[in-house]
C-alpha positions as a Python dict, from the first residue, in 0.01 Angstrom:
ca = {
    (1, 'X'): (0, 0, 0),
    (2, 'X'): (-371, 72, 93),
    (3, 'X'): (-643, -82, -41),
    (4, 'X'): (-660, -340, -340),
    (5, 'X'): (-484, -407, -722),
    (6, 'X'): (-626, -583, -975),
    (7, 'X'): (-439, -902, -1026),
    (8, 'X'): (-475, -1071, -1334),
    (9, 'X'): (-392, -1500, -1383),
    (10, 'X'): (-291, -1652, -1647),
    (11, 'X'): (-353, -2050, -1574),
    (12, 'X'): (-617, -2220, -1403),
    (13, 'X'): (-371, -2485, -1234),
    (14, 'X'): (-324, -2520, -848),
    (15, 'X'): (-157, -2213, -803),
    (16, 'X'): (-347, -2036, -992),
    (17, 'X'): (-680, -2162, -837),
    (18, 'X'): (-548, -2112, -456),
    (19, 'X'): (-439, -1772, -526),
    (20, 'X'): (-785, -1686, -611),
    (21, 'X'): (-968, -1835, -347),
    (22, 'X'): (-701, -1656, -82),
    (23, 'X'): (-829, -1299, -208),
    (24, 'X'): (-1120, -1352, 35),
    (25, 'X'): (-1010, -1547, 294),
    (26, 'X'): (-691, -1307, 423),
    (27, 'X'): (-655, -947, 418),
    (28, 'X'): (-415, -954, 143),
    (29, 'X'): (-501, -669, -125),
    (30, 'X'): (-566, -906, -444),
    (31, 'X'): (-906, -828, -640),
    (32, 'X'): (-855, -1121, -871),
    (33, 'X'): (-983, -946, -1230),
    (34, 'X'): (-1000, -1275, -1411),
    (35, 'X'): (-872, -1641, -1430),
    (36, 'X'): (-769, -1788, -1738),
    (37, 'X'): (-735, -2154, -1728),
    (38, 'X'): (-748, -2458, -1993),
    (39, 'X'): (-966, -2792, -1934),
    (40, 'X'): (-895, -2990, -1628),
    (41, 'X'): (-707, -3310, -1718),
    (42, 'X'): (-823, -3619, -1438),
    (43, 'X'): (-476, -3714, -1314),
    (44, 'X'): (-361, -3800, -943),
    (45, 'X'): (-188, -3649, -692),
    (46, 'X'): (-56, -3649, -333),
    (47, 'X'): (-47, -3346, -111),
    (48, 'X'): (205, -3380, 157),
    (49, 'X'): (132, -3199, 503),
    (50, 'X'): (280, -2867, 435),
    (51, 'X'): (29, -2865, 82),
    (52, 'X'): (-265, -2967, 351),
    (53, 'X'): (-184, -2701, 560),
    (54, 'X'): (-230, -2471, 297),
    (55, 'X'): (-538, -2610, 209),
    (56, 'X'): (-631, -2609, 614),
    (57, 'X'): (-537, -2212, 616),
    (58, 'X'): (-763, -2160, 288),
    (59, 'X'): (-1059, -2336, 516),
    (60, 'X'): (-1079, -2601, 254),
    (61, 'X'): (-950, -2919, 432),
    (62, 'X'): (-1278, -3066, 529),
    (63, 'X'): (-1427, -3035, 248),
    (64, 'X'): (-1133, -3198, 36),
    (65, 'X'): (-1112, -3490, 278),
    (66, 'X'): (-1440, -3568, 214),
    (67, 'X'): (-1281, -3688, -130),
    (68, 'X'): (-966, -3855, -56),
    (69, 'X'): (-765, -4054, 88),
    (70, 'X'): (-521, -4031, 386),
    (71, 'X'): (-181, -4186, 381),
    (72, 'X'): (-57, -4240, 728),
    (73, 'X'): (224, -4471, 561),
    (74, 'X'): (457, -4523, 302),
    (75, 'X'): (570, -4891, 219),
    (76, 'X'): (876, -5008, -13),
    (77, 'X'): (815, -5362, -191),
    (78, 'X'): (1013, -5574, -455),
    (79, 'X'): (834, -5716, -785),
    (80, 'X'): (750, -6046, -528),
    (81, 'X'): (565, -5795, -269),
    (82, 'X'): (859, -5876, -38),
    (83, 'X'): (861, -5578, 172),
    (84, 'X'): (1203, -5366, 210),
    (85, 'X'): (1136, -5104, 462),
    (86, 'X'): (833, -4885, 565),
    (87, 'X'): (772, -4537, 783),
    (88, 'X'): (483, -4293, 912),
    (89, 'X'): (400, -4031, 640),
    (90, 'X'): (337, -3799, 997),
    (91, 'X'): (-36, -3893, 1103),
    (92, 'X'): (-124, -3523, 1206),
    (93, 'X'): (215, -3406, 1350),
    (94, 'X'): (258, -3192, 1113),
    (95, 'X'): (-77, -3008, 1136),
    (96, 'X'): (-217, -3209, 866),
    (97, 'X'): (-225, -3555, 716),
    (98, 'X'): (-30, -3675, 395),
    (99, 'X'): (-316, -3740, 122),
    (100, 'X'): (-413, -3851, -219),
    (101, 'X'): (-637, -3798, -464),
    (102, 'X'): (-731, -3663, -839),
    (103, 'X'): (-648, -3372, -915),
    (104, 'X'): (-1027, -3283, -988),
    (105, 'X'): (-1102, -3338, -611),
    (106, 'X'): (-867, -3069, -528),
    (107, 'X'): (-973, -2861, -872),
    (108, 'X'): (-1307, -2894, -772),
    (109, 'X'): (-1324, -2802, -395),
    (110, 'X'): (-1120, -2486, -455),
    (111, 'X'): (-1345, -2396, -773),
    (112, 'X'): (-1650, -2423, -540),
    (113, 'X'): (-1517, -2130, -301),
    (114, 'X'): (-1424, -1973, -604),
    (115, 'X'): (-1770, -1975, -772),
    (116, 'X'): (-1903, -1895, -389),
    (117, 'X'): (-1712, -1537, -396),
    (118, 'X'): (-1847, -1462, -737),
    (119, 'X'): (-1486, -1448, -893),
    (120, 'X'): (-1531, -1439, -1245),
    (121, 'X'): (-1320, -1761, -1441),
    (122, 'X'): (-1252, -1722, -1830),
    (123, 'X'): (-1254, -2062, -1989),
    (124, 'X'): (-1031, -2161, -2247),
    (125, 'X'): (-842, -1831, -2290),
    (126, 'X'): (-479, -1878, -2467),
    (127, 'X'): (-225, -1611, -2409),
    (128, 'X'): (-38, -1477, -2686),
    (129, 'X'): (79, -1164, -2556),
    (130, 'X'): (211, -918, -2267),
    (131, 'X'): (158, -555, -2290),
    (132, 'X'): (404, -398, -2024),
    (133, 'X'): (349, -43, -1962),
    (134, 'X'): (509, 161, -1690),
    (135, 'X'): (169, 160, -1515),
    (136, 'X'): (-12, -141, -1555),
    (137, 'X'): (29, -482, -1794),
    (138, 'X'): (-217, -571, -2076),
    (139, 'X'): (-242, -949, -2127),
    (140, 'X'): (-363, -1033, -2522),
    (141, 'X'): (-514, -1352, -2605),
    (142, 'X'): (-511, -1566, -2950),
    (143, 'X'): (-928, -1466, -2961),
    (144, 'X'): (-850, -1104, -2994),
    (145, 'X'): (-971, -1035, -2624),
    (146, 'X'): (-755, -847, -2375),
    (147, 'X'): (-771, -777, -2034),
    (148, 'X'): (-532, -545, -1778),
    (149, 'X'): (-437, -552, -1443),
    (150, 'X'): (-169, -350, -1187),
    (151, 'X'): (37, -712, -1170),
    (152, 'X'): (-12, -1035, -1375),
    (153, 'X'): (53, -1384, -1212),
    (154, 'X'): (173, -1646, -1461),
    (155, 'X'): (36, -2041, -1331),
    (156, 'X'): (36, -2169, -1695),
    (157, 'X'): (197, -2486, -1592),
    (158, 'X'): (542, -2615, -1685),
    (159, 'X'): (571, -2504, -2023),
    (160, 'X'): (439, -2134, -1971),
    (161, 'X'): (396, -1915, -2230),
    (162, 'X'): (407, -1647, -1959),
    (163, 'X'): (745, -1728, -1899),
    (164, 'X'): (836, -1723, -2251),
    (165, 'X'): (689, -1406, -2322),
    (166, 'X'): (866, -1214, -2018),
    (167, 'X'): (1202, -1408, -1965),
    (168, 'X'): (1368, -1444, -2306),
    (169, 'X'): (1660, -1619, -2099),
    (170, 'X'): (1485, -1896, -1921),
    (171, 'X'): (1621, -2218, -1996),
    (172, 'X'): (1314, -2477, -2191),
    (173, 'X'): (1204, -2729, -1966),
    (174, 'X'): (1372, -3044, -1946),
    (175, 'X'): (1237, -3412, -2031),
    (176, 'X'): (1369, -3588, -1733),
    (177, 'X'): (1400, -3911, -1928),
    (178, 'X'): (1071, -4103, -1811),
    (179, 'X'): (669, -4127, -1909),
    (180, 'X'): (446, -4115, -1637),
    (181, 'X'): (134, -4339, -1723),
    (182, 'X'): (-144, -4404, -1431),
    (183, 'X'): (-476, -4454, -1390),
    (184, 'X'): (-756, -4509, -1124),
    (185, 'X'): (-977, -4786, -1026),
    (186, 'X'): (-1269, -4844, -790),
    (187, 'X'): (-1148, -5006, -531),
    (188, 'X'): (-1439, -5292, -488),
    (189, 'X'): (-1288, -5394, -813),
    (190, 'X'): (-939, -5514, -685),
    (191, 'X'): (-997, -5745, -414),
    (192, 'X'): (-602, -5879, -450),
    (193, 'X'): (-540, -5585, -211),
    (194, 'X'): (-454, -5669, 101),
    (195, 'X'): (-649, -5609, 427),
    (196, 'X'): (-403, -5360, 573),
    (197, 'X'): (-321, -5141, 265),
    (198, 'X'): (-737, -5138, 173),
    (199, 'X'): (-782, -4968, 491),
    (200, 'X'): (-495, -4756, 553),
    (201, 'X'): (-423, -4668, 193),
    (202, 'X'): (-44, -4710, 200),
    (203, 'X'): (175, -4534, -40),
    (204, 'X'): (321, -4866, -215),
    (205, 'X'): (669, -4800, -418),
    (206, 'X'): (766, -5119, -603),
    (207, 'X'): (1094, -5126, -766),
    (208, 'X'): (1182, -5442, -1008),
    (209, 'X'): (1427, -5470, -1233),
    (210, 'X'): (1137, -5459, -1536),
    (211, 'X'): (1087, -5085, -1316),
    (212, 'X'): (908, -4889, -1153),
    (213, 'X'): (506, -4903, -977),
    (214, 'X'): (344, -4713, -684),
    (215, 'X'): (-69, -4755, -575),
    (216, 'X'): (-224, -4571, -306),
    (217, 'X'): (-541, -4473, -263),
    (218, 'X'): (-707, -4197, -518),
    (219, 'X'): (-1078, -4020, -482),
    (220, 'X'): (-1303, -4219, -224),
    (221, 'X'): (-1362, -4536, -288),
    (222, 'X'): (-1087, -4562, -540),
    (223, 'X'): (-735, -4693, -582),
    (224, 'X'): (-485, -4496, -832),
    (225, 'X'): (-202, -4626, -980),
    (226, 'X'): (134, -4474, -1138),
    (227, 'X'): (442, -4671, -1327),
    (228, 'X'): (735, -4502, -1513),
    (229, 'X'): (854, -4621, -1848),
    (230, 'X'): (1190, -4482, -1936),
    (231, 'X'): (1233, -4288, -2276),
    (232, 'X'): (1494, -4112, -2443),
    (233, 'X'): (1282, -3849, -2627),
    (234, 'X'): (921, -3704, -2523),
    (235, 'X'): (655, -3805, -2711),
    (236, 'X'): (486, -3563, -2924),
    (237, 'X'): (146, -3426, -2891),
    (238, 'X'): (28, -3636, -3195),
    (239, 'X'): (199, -3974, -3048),
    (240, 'X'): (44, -3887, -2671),
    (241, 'X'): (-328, -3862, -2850),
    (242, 'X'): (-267, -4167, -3027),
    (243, 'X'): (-178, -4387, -2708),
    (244, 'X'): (-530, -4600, -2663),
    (245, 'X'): (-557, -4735, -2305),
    (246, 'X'): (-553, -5042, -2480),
    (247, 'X'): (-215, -5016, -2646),
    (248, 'X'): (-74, -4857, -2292),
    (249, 'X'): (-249, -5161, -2105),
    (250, 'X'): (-84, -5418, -2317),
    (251, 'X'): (268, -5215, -2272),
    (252, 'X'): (226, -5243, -1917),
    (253, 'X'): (88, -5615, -1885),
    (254, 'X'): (434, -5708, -2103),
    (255, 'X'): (661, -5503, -1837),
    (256, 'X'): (464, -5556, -1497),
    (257, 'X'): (314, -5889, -1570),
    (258, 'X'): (442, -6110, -1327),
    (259, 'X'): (519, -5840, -1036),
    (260, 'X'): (289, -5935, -699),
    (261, 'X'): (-110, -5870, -676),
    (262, 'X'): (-287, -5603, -703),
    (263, 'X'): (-16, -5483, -990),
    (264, 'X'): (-147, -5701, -1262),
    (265, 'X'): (-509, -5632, -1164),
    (266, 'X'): (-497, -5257, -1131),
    (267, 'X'): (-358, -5265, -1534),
    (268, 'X'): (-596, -5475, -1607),
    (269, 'X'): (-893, -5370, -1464),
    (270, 'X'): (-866, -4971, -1484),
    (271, 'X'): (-1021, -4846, -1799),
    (272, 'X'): (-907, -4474, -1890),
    (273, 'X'): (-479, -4465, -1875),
    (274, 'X'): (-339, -4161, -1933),
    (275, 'X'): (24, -4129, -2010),
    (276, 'X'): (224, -3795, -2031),
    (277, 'X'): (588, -3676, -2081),
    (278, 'X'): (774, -3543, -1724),
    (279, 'X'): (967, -3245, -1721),
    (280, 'X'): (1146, -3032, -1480),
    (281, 'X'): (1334, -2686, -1437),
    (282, 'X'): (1630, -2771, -1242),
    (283, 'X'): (1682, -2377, -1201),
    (284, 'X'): (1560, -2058, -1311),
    (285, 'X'): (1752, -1729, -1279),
    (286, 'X'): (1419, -1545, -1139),
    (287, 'X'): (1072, -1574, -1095),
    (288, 'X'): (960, -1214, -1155),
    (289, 'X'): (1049, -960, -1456),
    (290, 'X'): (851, -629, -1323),
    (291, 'X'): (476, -618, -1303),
    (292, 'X'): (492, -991, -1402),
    (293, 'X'): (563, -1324, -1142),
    (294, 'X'): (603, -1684, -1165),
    (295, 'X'): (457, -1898, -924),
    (296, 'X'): (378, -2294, -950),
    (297, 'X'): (547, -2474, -1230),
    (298, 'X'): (552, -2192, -1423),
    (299, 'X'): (879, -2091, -1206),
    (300, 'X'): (952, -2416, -1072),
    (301, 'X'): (882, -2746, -1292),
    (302, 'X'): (941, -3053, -1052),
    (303, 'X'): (949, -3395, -1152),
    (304, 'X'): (609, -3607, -984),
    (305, 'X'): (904, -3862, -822),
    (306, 'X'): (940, -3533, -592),
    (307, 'X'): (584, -3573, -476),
    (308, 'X'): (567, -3215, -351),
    (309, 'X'): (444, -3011, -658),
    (310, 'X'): (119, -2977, -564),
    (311, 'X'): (233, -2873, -222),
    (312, 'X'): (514, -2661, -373),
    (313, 'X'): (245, -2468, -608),
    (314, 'X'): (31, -2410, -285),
    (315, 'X'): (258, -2241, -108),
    (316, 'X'): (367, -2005, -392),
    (317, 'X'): (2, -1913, -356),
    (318, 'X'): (-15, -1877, 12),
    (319, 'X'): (308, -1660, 39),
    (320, 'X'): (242, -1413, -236),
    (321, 'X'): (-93, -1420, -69),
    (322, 'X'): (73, -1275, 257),
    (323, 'X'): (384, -1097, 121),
    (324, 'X'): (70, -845, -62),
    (325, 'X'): (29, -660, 210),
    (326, 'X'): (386, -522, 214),
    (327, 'X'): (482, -481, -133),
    (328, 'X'): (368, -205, -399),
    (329, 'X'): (196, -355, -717),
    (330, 'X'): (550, -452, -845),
    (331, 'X'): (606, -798, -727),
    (332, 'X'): (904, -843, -551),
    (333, 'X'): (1247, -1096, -531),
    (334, 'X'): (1167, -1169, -195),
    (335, 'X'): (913, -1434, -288),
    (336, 'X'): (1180, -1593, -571),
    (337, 'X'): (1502, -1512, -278),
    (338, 'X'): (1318, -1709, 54),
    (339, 'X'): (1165, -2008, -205),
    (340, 'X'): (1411, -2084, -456),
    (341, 'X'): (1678, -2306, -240),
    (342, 'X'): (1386, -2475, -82),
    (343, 'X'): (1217, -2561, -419),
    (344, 'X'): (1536, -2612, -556),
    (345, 'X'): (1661, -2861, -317),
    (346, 'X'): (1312, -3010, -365),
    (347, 'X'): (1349, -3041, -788),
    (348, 'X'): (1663, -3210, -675),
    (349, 'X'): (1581, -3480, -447),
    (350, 'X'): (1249, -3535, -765),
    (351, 'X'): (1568, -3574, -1023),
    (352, 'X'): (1726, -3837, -793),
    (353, 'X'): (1433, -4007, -709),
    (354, 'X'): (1350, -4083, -1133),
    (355, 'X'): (1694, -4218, -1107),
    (356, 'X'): (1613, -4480, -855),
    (357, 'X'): (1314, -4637, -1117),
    (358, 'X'): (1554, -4686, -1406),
    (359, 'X'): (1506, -5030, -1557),
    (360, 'X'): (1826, -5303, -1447),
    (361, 'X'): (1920, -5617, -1484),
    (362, 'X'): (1818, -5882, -1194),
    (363, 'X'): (2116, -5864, -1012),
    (364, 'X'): (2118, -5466, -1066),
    (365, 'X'): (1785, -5465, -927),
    (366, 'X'): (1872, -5694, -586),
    (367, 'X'): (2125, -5469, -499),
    (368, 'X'): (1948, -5127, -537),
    (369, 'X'): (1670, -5274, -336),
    (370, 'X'): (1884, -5356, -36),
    (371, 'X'): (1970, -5021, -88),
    (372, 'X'): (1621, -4887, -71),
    (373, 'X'): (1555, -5102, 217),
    (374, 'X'): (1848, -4965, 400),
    (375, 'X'): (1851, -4566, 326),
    (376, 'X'): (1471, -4539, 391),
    (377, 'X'): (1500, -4710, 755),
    (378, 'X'): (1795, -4519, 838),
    (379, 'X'): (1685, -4175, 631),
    (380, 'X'): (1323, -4195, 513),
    (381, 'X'): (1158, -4000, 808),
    (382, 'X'): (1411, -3743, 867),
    (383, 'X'): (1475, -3721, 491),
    (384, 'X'): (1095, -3612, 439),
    (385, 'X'): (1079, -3443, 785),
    (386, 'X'): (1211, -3069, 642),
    (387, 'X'): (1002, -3090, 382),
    (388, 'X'): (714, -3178, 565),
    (389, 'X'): (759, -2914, 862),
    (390, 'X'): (772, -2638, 630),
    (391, 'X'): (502, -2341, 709),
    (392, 'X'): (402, -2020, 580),
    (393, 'X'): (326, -1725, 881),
    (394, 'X'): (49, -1489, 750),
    (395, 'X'): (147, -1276, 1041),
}
């Protein structure tokens, strides 16, 4: 079509956020009307090569570097620190480097080049209703506020009320049986941490039979941490607020105790943990329902063990970004019909990796850690090397 549509978002998450700043960087018809978000939680994240090069094509890579860290490796340890195999996340042969950070690093250099283009953000907006009209949609929120566009993009995260209000026969996302609780650190703090992995930042994946702990390095200067306590049931919102860092710190210190150094001084010493429930969408019949799409985890929950749903939500943003200039207002399958067996496959490999991290008995734990050692030497690099290669033509 010529010229521009309004776009309205609904979410302030990565997707949501990269969408927005793409409006001025390509020539891809959005005029972003408004973008709805809720408050930014501090919580880390890795963005494998493909993510950079999203982040590269948005002109934001410098900038984001600036407050990370870069992960040329990836290391697999057992509770004693005895290593079990390691491989190259890539270096730059990908385009980009494997990083990690908080998510505010990323939330905050893309919110700068949003600010820059003067594109207007609506805090704390909650969406209680779609208007769908033959020419346009009408989004209603709980404040009594409305606002209409020619399309509406839901990013409202994994449990979307976008998706609820459009797709009455979308399966509920799934708790994948785990709690993800993490923190972050300043690095001058933890001085257990070996020369090598201080500099380089290693991804470090520890697997004991008491479970699961990864470090790597977070925002500069800092070292983040992750563990995975199995549960049967979520939490509830209530329980969640009610976890102290304190009462998670002393969980932890009981499980991970007596694993190697830095382990027991990254619990101890971090002061804000943050635990949450992990979900997934192991498939959803569509990601569009006329003048209304899915991109992110709105359409595509995946489990953090994936570590490609930041990436994943970038490139939703980057390929609607340059399917626009070919489609009418109406979004189209082709975005759900060339992504879905790639995120799919990706959701996966995230559901099989949480099954690795279960908690086992010593002998149990021995043997899946020759296993470990074994299928990443033999697998590991071209196992992450399809992900990794993956691009997205503007052309």
């Amino acid at each position: 079509m010529q010229g521009k549509f309004h776009v309205l978002i609904i979410g302030g998450g990565i997707a949501g956020h990269a969408v927005a700043v793409s409006e001025e960087s390509r020539p891809v018809g959005f005029d972003i009307r408004g973008l709805w978000r809720e408050p930014w939680r501090r919580r880390g994240l890795w963005l494998a090569p493909n993510g950079m090069n999203v982040v590269a094509a948005l002109g934001l890579a410098d900038r984001l570097k600036a407050r990370a860290s870069v992960a040329p490796e990836s290391a697999f340890r057992d509770e004693r620190g005895k290593l079990l195999a390691r491989f190259s996340n890539g270096g730059t042969k990908y385009g980009e480097p494997q990083m990690s950070m908080m998510r505010s690093d990323l939330y905050a250099a893309v919110t700068d080049e949003i600010r820059a283009q003067k594109i207007p953000i609506h805090h704390n907006k909650r969406l209680s209703r779609i208007e769908r009209l033959p020419d346009r949609v009408i989004a209603h929120f709980t404040d009594g506020s409305s606002a209409e566009g020619d399309i509406l993009i839901g990013a409202d995260g994994v449990h979307s009320q976008t998706r609820r209000q459009v797709m009455l026969d979308a399966p509920e996302p799934e708790f994948v049986g785990i709690t993800g609780i993490g923190g972050a650190v300043a690095m001058s703090d933890i001085p257990e941490l070996s020369p090598r992995e201080s500099r380089s930042f290693t991804f470090t994946f520890t697997f004991g039979p008491d479970g699961f702990f990864g470090f790597c390095g977070g925002s500069a200067g800092e070292e983040m941490w992750w563990a995975n306590l199995p549960r049967e049931k979520p939490y509830s919102e209530a329980e969640l607020k009610s976890l102290s860092s304190d009462v998670l710190r002393k969980q932890l210190t009981d499980r991970y105790g007596d694993y190697y150094q830095p382990i027991p001084s990254l619990i101890a010493r971090t002061r804000d943990i943050i635990a949450l429930n992990v979900f997934d969408i192991q498939y959803l019949p569509r990601w569009y329902d006329g003048r209304v799409m899915l991109i992110g985890e709105a359409a595509h929950a995946v489990s953090p063990n994936s570590g490609q749903g930041a990436s994943l939500a970038l490139e939703d943003a980057m390929y609607l970004c340059a399917i626009a200039g070919r489609i009418t207002p109406r979004p189209s399958s082709v975005s759900s019909r060339d992504r879905k067996p790639r995120v799919e496959r990706i959701v996966g490999a995230g559901r099989r990796a949480a099954s690795d991290k279960e908690i086992v008995s010593p002998l149990k734990s021995k043997i899946r850690n020759f296993m470990i050692g074994m299928m990443v030497r033999l697998f590991g690099i071209p196992g992450q090397d399809w992900a990794f290669r993956y691009r997205i033509q503007w052309e």
